[in-house]
TORKOL-4160 file (C-alpha; in steps of 0.2 Angstrom, whole numbers, padded with zeros to 4 digits, m for minus):
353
<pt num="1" X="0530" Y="m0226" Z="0221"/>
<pt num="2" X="0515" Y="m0222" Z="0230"/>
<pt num="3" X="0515" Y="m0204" Z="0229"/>
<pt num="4" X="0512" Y="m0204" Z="0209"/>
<pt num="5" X="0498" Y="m0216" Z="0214"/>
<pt num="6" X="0489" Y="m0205" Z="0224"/>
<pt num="7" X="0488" Y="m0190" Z="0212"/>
<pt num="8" X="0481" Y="m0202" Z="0201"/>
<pt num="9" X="0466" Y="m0207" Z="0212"/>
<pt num="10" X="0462" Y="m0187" Z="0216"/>
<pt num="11" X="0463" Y="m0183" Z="0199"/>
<pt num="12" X="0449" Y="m0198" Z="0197"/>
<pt num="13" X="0441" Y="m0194" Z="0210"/>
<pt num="14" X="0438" Y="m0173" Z="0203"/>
<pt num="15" X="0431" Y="m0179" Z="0186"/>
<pt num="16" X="0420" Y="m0193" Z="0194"/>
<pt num="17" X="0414" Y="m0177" Z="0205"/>
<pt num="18" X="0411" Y="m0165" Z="0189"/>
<pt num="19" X="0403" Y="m0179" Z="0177"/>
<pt num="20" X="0390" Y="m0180" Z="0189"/>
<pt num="21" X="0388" Y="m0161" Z="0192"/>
<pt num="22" X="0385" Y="m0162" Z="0173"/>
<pt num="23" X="0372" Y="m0173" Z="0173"/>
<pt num="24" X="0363" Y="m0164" Z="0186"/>
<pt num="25" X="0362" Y="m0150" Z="0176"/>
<pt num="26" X="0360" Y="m0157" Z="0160"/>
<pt num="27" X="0343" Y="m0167" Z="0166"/>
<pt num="28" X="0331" Y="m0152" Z="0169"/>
<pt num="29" X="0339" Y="m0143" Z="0151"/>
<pt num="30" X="0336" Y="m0161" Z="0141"/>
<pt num="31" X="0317" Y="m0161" Z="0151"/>
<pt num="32" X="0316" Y="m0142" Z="0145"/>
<pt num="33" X="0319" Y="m0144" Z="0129"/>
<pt num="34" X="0308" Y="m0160" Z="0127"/>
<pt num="35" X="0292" Y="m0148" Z="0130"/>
<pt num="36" X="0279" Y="m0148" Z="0144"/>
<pt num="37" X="0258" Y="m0145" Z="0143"/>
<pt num="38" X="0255" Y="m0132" Z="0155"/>
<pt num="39" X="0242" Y="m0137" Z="0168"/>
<pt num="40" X="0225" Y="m0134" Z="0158"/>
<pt num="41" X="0213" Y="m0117" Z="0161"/>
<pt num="42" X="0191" Y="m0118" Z="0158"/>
<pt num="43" X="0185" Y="m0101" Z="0151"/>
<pt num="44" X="0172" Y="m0092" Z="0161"/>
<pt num="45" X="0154" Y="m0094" Z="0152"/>
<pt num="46" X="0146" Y="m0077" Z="0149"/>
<pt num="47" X="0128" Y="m0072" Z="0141"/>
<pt num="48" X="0122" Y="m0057" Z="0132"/>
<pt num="49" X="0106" Y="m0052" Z="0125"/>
<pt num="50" X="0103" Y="m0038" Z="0112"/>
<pt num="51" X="0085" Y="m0033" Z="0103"/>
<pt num="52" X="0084" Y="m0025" Z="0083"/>
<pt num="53" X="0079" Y="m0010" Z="0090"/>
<pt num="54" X="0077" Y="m0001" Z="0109"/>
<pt num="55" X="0062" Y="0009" Z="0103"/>
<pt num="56" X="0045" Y="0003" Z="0097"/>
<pt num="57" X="0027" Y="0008" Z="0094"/>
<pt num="58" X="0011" Y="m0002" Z="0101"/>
<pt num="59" X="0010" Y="m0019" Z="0093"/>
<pt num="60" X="0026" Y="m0017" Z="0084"/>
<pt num="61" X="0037" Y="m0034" Z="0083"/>
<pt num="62" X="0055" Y="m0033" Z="0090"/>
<pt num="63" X="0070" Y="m0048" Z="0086"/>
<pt num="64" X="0079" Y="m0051" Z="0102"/>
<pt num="65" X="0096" Y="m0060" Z="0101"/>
<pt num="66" X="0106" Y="m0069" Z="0114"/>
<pt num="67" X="0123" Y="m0074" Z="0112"/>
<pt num="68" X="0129" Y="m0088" Z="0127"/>
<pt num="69" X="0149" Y="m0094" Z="0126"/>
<pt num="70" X="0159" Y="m0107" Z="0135"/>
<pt num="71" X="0144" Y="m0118" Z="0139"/>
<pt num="72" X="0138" Y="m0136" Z="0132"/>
<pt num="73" X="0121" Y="m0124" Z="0123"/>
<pt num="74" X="0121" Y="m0109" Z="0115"/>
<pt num="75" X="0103" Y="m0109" Z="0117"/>
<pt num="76" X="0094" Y="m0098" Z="0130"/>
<pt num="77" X="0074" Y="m0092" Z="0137"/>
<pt num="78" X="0067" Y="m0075" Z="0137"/>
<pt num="79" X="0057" Y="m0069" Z="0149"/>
<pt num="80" X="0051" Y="m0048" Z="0150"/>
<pt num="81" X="0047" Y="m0037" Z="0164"/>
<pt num="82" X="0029" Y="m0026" Z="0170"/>
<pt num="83" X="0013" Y="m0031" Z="0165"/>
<pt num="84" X="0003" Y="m0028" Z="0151"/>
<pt num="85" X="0019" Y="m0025" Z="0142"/>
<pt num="86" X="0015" Y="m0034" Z="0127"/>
<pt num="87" X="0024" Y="m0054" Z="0126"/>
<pt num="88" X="0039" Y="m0062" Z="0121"/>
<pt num="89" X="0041" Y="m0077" Z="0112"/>
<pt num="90" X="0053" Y="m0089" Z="0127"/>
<pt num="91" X="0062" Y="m0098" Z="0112"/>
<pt num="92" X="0066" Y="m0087" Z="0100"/>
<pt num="93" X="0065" Y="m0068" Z="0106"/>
<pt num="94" X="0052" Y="m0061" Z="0097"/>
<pt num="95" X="0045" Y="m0045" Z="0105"/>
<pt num="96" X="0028" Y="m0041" Z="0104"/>
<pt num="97" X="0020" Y="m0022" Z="0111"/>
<pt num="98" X="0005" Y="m0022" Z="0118"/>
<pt num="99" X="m0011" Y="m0014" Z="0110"/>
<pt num="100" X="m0013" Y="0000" Z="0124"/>
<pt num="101" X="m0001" Y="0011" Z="0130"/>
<pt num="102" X="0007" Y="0002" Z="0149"/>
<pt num="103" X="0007" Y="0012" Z="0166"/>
<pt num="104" X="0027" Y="0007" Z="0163"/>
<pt num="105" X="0033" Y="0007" Z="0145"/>
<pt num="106" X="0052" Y="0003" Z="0148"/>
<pt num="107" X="0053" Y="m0016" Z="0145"/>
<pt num="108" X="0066" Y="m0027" Z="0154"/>
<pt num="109" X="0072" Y="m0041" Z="0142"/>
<pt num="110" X="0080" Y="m0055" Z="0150"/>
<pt num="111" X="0089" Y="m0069" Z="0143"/>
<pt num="112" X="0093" Y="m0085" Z="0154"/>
<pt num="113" X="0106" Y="m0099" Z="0147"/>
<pt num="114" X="0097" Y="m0114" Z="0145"/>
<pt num="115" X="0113" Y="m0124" Z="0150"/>
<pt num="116" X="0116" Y="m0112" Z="0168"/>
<pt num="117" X="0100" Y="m0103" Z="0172"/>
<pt num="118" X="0108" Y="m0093" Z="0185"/>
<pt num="119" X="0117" Y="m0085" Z="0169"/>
<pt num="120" X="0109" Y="m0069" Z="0162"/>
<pt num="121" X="0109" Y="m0054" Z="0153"/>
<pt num="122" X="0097" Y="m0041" Z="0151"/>
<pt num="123" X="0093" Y="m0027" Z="0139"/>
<pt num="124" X="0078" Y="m0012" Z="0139"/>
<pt num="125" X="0064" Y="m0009" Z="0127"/>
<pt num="126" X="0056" Y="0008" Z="0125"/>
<pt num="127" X="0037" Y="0009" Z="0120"/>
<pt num="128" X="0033" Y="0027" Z="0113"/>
<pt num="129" X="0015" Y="0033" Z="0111"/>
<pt num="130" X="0009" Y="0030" Z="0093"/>
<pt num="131" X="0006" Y="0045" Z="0083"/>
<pt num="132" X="m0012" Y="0051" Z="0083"/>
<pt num="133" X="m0023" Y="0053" Z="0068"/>
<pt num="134" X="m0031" Y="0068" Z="0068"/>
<pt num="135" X="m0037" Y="0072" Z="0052"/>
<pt num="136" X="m0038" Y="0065" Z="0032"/>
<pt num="137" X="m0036" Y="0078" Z="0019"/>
<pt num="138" X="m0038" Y="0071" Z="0001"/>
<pt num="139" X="m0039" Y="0084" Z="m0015"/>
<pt num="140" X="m0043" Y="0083" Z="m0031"/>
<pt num="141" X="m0032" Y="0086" Z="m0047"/>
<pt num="142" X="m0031" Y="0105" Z="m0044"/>
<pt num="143" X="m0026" Y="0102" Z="m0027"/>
<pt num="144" X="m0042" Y="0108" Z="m0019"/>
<pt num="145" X="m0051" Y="0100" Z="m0006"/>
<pt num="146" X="m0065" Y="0086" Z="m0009"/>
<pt num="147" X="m0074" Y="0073" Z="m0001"/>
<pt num="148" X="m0085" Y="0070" Z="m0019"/>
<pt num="149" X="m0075" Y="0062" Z="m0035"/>
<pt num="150" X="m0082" Y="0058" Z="m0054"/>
<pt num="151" X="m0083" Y="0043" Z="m0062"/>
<pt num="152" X="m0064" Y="0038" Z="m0066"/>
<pt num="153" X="m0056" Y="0051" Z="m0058"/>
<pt num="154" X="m0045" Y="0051" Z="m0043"/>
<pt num="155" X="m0041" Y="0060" Z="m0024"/>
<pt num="156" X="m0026" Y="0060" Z="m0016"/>
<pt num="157" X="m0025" Y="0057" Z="0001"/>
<pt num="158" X="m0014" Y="0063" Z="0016"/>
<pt num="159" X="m0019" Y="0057" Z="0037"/>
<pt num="160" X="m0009" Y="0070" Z="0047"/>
<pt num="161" X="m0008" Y="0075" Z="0064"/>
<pt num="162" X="m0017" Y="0091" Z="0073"/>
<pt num="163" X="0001" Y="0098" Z="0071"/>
<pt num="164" X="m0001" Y="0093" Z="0052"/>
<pt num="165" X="0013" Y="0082" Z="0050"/>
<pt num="166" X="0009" Y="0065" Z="0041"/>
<pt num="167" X="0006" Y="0049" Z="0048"/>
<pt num="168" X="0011" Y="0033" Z="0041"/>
<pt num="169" X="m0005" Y="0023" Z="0037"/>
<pt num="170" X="m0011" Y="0008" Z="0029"/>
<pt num="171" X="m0027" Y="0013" Z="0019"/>
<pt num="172" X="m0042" Y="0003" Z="0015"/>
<pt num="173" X="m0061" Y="0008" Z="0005"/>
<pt num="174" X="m0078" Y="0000" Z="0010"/>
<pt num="175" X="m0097" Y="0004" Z="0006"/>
<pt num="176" X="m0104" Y="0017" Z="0018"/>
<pt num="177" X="m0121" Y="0012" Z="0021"/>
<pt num="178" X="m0118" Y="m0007" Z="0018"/>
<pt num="179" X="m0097" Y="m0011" Z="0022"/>
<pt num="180" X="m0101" Y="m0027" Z="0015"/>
<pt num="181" X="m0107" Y="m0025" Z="m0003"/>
<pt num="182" X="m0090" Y="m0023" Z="m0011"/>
<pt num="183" X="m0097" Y="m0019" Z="m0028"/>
<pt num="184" X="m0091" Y="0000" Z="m0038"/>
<pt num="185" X="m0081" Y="0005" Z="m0025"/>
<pt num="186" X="m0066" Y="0008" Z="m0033"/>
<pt num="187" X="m0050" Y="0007" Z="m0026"/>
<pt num="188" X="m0035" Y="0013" Z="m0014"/>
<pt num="189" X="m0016" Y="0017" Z="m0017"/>
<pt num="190" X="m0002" Y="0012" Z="m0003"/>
<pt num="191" X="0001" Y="0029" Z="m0003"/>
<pt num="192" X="m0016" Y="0035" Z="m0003"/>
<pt num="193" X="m0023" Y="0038" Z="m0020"/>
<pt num="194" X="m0040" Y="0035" Z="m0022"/>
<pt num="195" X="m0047" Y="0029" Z="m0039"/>
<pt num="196" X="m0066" Y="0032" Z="m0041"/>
<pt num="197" X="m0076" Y="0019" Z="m0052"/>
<pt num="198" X="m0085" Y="0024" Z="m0066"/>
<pt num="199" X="m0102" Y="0018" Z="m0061"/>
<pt num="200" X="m0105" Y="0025" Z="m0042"/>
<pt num="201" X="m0107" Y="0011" Z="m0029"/>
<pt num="202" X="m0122" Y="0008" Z="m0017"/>
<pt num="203" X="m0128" Y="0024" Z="m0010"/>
<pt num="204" X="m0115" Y="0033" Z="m0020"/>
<pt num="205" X="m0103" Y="0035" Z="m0004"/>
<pt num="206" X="m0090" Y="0026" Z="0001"/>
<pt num="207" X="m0079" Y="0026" Z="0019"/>
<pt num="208" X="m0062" Y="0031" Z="0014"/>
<pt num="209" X="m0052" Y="0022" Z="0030"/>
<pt num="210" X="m0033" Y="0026" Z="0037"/>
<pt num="211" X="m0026" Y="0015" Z="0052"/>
<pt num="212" X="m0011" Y="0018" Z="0058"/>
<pt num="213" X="0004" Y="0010" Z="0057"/>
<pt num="214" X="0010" Y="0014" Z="0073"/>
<pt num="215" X="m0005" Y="0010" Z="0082"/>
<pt num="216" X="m0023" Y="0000" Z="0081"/>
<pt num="217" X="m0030" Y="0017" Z="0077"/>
<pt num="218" X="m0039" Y="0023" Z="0063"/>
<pt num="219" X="m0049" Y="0038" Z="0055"/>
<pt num="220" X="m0063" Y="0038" Z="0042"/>
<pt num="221" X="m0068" Y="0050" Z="0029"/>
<pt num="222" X="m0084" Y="0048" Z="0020"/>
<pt num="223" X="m0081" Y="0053" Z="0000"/>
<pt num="224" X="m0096" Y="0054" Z="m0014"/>
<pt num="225" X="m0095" Y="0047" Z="m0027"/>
<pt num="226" X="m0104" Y="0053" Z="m0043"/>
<pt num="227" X="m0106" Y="0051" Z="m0062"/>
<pt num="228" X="m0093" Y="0062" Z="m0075"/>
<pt num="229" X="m0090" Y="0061" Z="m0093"/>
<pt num="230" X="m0077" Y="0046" Z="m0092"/>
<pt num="231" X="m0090" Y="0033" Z="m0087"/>
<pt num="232" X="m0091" Y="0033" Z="m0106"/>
<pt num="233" X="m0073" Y="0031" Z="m0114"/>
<pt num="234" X="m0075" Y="0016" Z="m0126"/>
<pt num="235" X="m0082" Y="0016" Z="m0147"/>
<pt num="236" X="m0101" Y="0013" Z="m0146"/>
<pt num="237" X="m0116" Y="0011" Z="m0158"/>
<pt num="238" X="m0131" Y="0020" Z="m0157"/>
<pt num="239" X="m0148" Y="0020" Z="m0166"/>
<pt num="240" X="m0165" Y="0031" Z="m0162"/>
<pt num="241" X="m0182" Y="0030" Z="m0170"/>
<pt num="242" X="m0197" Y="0041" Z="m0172"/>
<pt num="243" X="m0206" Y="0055" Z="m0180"/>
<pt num="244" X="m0205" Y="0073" Z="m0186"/>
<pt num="245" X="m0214" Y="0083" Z="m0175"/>
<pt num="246" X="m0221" Y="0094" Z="m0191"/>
<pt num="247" X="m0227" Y="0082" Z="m0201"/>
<pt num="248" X="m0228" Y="0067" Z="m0192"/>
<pt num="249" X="m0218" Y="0057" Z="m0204"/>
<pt num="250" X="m0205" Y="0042" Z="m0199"/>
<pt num="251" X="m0188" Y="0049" Z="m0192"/>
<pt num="252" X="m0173" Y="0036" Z="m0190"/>
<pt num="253" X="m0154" Y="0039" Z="m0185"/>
<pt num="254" X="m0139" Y="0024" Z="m0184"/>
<pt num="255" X="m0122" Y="0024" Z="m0183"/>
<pt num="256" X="m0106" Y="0024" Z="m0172"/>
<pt num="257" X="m0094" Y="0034" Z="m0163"/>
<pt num="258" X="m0080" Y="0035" Z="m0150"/>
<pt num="259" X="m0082" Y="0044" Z="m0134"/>
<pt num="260" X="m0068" Y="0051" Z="m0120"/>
<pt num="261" X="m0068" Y="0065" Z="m0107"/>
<pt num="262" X="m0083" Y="0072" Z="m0116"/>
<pt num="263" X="m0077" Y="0074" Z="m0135"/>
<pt num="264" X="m0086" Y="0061" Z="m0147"/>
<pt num="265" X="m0082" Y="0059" Z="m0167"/>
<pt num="266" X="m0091" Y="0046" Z="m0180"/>
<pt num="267" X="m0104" Y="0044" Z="m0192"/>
<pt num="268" X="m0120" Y="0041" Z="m0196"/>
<pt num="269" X="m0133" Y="0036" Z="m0208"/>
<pt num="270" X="m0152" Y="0045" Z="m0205"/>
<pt num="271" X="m0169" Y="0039" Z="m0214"/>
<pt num="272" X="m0183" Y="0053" Z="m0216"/>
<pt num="273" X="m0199" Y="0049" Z="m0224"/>
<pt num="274" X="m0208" Y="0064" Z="m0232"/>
<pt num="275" X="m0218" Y="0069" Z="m0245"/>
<pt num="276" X="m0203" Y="0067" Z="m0259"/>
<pt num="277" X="m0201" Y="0051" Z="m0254"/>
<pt num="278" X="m0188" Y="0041" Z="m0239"/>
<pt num="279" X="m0171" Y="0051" Z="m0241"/>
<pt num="280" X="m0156" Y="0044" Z="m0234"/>
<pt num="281" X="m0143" Y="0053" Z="m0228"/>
<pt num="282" X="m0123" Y="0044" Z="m0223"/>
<pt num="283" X="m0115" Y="0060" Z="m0212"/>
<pt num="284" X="m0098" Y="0060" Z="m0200"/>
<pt num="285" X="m0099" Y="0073" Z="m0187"/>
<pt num="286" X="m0090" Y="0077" Z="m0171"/>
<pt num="287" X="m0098" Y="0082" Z="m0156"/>
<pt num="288" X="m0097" Y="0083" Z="m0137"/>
<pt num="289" X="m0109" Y="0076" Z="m0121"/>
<pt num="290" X="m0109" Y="0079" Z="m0102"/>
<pt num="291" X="m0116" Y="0068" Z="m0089"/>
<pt num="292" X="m0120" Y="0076" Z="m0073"/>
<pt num="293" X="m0120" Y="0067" Z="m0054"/>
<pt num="294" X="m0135" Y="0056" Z="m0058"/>
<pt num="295" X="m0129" Y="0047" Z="m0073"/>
<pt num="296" X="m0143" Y="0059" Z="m0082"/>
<pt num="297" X="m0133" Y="0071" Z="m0096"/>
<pt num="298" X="m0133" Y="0079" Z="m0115"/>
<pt num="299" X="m0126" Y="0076" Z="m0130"/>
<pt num="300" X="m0123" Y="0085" Z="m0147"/>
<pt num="301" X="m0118" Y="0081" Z="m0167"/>
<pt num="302" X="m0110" Y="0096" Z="m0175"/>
<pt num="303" X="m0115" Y="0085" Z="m0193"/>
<pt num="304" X="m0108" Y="0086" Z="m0211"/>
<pt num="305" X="m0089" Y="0096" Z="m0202"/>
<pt num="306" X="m0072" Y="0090" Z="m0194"/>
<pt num="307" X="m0068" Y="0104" Z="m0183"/>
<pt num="308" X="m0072" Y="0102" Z="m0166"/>
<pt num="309" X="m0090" Y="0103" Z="m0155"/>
<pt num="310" X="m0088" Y="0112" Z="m0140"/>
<pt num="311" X="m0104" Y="0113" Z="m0130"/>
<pt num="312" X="m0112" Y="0127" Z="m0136"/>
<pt num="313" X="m0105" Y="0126" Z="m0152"/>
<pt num="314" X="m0115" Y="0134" Z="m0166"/>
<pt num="315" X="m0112" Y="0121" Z="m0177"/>
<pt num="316" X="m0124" Y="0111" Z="m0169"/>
<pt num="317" X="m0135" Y="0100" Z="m0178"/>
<pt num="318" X="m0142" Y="0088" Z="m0166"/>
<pt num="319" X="m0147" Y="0089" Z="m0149"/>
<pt num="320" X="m0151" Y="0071" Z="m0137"/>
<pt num="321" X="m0152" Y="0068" Z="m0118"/>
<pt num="322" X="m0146" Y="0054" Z="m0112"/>
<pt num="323" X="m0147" Y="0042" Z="m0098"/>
<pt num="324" X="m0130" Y="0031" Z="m0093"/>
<pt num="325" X="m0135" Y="0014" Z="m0087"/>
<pt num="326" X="m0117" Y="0007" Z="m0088"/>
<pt num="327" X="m0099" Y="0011" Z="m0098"/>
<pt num="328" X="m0109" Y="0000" Z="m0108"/>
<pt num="329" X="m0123" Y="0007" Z="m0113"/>
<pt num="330" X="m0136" Y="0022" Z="m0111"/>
<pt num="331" X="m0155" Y="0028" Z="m0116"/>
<pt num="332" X="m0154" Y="0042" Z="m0129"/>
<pt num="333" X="m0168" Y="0053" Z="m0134"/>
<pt num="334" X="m0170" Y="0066" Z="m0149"/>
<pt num="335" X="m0171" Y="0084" Z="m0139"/>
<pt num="336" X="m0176" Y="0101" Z="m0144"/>
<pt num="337" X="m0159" Y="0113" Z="m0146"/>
<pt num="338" X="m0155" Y="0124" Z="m0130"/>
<pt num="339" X="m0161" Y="0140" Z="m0142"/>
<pt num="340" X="m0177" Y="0134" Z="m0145"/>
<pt num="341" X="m0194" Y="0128" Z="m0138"/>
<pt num="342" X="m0199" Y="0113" Z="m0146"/>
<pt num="343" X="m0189" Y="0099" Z="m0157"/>
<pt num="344" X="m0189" Y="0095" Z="m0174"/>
<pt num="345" X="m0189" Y="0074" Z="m0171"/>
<pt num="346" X="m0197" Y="0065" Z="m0158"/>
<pt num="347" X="m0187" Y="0050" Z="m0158"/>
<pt num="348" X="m0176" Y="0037" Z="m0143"/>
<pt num="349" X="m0166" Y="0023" Z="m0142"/>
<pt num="350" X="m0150" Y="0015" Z="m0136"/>
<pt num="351" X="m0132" Y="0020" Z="m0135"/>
<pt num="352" X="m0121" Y="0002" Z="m0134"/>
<pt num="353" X="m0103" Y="m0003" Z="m0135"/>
């Protein structure tokens, strides 16, 4: 009887024994499988600094950008090397070269977290000498050399170096013997082209002025400026009064035309006095005038025909001289013809628009 007793107490015994081998292994799986946060790790703060562009020119601007991660700011100070190395703005980076050319012309750029000071990065700045200016060229419309323009026309004009390669410029005009009377003196292009006025300024010169845009350099050229047929380019109205130089009797001419680049057409009505009586006269004609530097000039009627006037023209019928005072308006005299000694009228007036 006791025997069977005793196997059953051993074999209670050995699963007591492996229930709890199975809970001991069974705890770490079940805490396994329920997840863990792993201990937690901080990420190393780090700086870095870049600029728009490693070279400039003197007085040139230059963004400089700094990127700070894993810090409470994002935010850093700039600071530059050398001296007289031009000037950065501490906040935002802005890069300024100086106006002369430094002993050391490679910049150091630093950037200094606002949130760790100790924290850095740097980056390099080149300065390159500016392009010198050596000479301006400008030409006229047949690509010659000038440094003297007509009324209304133009120059274009080129600042190169000695080598003769162009320099980037801005351009600017002023008065040459007074660079504070502003009146007539026409104006400059971006890229250079100079548009003369039709009445010449001051003195008749101006100061034609190229400053690099590389540098605070500049050079001048001094252009004159002259009258030429354009400074009359509008329809006018004209009258002149007088006497026949052979008889002494009265002599009168009115009427209209239209000018541009020396060719005029219109008409006209003339009032001679004589011995038959006052005979008046309604004609059209075409003709042509030239004004030379001083605003002093001729002018011509080919009456009573349609073709053309040339100067010189052998059609010619009526000879003046003429003064221009303004595009507006001119003094205008009867005048003898270029083939003869002495003029049929003696008669002036006014030419206005």
């Amino acid at each position: 009887m006791l025997e069977p007793n005793v196997h059953l107490e051993r074999e209670k015994v050995c699963w007591e024994r492996l229930f709890i081998f199975l809970a001991l292994i069974s705890v770490p799986a079940v805490l396994s499988s329920c997840g863990s946060t792993p201990a937690s790790t901080t990420a190393t703060p780090s700086i870095s600094v870049t600029c728009a562009a490693s070279q400039i020119t003197l007085l040139q601007t230059d963004q400089c950008t700094a990127t700070v991660l894993n810090l409470s700011s994002s935010l850093a100070n700039f600071s530059i090397s050398g001296t007289d190395t031009g000037s950065i703005d501490k906040t935002s980076g802005l890069y300024t070269a100086p106006s002369a050319f430094p002993t050391d012309n490679v910049v150091t750029v630093t950037a200094a977290a606002q949130a760790q000071t100790t924290l850095t990065a740097t980056t390099k700045i080149t300065i390159q000498q500016p392009t010198k200016i050596d000479v301006i060229t400008c030409t006229d419309s047949t690509g010659n050399s000038a440094t003297s323009v007509s009324s209304g026309n133009q120059l274009s004009c080129t600042a190169t170096t000695s080598a003769g390669a162009t320099v980037p410029v801005n351009w600017s005009v002023a008065n040459k013997s007074n660079s504070s009377n502003t009146l007539n003196l026409g104006s400059i292009s971006t890229q250079g082209i100079y548009a003369a006025p039709l009445v010449p300024p001051p003195g008749s010169a101006v100061t034609i002025t190229a400053t690099s845009q590389d540098a605070p350099e500049n050079q001048t050229l001094t252009v004159t400026v002259v009258f030429g047929v354009k400074v009359l380019h509008d329809s006018y109205v004209f009258s002149t009064s007088g006497r026949l130089t052979n008889s002494n009797d009265f002599f009168a001419r009115v009427g209209s035309f239209t000018a541009g680049d020396g060719n005029i057409s219109g008409f006209e009505d003339t009032n001679q006095a004589g011995a038959s009586g006052t005979v008046k006269t309604q004609r059209t004609f075409t003709g042509s005038y030239s004004i030379g530097p001083d605003g002093r000039g001729t002018m011509q009627f080919c009456e009573d025909i349609s073709a053309a006037c040339p100067a010189g023209s052998l059609s010619a019928t009526a000879f003046f001289r003429i003064v221009v005072i303004s595009p507006q308006r001119a003094q205008i005299i009867d005048f003898s013809s270029p083939t003869t000694n002495s003029a049929s009228t003696t008669a002036g007036g006014e030419i206005i628009s």
